[in-house]
C-alpha positions in Angstrom: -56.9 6.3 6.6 -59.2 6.0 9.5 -59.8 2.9 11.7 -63.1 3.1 14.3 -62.6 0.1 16.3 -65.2 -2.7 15.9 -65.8 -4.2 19.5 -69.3 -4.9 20.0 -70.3 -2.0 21.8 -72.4 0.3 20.2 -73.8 1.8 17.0 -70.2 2.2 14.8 -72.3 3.0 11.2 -73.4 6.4 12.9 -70.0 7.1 13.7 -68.7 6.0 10.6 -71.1 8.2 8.5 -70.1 10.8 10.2 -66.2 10.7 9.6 -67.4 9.7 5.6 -68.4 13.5 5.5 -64.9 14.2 5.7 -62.9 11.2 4.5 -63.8 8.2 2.5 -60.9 6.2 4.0 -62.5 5.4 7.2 -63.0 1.4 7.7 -64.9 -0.2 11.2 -61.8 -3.0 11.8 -62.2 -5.8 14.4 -58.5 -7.3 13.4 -56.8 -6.2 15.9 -53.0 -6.8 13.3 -54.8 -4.3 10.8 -54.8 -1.4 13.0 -51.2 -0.4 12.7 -52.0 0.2 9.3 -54.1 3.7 9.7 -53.3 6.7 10.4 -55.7 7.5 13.0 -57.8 5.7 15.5 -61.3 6.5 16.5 -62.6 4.1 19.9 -66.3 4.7 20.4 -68.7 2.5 22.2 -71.6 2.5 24.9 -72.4 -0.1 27.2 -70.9 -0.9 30.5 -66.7 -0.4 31.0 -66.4 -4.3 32.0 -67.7 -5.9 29.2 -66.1 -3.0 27.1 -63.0 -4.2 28.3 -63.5 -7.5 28.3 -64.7 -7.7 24.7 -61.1 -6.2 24.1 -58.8 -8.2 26.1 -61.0 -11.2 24.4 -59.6 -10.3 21.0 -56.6 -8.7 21.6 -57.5 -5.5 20.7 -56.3 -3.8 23.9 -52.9 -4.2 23.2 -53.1 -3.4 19.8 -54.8 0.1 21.0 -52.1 0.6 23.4 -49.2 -0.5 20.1 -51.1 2.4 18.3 -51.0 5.5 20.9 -47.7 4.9 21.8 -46.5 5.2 17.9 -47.7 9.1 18.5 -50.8 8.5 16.2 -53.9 10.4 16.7 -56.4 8.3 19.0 -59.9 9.8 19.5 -62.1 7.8 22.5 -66.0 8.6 22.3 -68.3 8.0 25.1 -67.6 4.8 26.5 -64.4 4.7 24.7 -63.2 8.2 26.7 -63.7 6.3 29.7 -61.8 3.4 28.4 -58.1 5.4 28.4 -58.4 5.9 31.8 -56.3 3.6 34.1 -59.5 2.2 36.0 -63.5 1.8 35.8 -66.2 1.2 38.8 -69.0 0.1 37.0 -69.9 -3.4 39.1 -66.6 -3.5 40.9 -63.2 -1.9 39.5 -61.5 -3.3 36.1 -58.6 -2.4 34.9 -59.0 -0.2 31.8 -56.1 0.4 28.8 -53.9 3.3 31.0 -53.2 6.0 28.6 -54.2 8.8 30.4 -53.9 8.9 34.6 -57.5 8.7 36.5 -60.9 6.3 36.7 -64.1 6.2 36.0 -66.5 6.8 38.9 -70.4 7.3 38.9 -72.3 10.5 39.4 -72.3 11.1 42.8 -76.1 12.3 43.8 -74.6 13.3 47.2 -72.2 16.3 45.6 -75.3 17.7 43.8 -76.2 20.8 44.3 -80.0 20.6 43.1 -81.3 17.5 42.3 -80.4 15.8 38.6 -81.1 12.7 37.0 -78.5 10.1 36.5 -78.2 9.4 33.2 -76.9 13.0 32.5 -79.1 12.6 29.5 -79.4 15.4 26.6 -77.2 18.3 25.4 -75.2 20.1 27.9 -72.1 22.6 27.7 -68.4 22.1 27.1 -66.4 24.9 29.0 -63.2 24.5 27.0 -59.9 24.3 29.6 -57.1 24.6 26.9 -56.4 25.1 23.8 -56.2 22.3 21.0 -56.4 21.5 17.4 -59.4 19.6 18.2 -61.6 22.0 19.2 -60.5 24.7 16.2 -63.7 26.6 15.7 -65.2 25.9 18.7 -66.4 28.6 21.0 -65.7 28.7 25.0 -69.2 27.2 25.4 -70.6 25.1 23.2 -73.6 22.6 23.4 -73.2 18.6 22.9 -75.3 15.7 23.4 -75.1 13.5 26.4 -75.6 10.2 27.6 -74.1 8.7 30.3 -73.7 7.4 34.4 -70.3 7.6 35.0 -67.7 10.0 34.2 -64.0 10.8 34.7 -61.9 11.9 37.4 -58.2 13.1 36.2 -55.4 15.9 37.0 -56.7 19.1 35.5 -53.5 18.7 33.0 -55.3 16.3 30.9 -58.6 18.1 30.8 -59.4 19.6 28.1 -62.9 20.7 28.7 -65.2 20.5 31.9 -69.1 20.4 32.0 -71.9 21.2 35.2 -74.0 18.2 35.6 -74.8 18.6 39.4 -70.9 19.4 39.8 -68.2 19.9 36.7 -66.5 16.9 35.7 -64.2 16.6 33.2 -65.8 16.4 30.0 -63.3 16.2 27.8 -59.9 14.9 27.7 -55.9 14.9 26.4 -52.8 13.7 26.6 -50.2 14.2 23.7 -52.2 12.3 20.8 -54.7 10.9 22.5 -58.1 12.9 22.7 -61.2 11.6 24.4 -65.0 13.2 24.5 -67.4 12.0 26.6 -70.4 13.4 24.4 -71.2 12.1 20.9 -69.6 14.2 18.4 -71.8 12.2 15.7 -75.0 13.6 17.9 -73.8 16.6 17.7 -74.9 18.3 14.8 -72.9 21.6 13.8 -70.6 21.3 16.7 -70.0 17.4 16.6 -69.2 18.0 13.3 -66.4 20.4 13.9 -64.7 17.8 16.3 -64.8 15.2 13.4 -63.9 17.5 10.9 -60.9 18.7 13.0 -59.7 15.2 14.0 -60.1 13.9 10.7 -57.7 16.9 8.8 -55.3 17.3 11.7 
């Protein structure tokens, strides 16, 4: 059984469609004394990391988040929800985030760019895979995701599981144990989304 956690933030029926091509069991859950109950956690969301975390802390769902990685059960973070694990955030002053994997959230830095880019890093860009993991089964060195998004993460090259060149590599990917974290959308992804999903979902 599959949880995707309901906190306000972004489209959850696209993501939930997505995971229904692999698994019927997959429920969007706002109760944050229900989650214990699944197997495995999926935290999606866009929007901006304060009132991400704030709409958490507000129903308790941080803690119950937290409760769930450290039982050892597989968490998957999408987008904004990556950048939630991280210790910190920047986005309109710092704020704490939920601290299960070492680093912050900082936004693109124009100055570090070697040609000039937008900011959003909008549209489908590589994944340069760092390690191996049952998460990215099937997926080659390279491969193409969709995009959307200002900031990004800065961690240890020990939790990185992928990088990707927008201006400068940044991680683009992320792990620690069982907790896995994408900055693209998987459920944008088409063929190689899928495979993410599908991976997550039968590990």
């Amino acid at each position: 059984m599959i949880a995707i956690v309901d906190y306000n933030m972004g489209n959850l029926q696209s993501v939930k469609n997505a995971f229904n091509l692999y698994s019927k069991n997959v429920d969007i859950v706002s109760d944050p004394d229900k989650l214990k109950d699944y197997d495995k956690l999926v935290l999606p969301g866009v929007g901006a990391y304060g009132d991400a975390m704030k709409h958490l802390k507000e129903n308790s769902l941080d803690e119950a988040i937290k409760e769930f990685a450290n039982s050892g059960k597989p968490l998957l973070g999408v987008c904004l929800g990556m950048q939630l694990l991280l210790e910190n955030g920047t986005e309109f002053g710092t704020c704490d985030g939920l601290s299960l994997i070492p680093g912050t959230v900082v936004k693109f830095d124009k100055t570090k760019f070697s040609t000039p880019h937008k900011v959003p890093h909008m549209g489908w860009n590589k994944l340069f895979l760092q390690q191996e993991n049952q998460i990215v089964k099937d997926l080659s060195s390279e491969s193409y995701l969709y995009f959307v998004h200002s900031y990004h993460v800065e961690c240890d090259d020990r939790y990185v599981l992928a990088k990707t060149s927008y201006g400068y590599e940044f991680p683009s990917a992320i792990v620690r144990d069982n907790i896995v974290g994408f900055q693209p959308h998987p459920e944008k992804s088409h063929d190689n989304g899928l495979k993410i999903i599908k991976n997550f979902t039968k590990s």
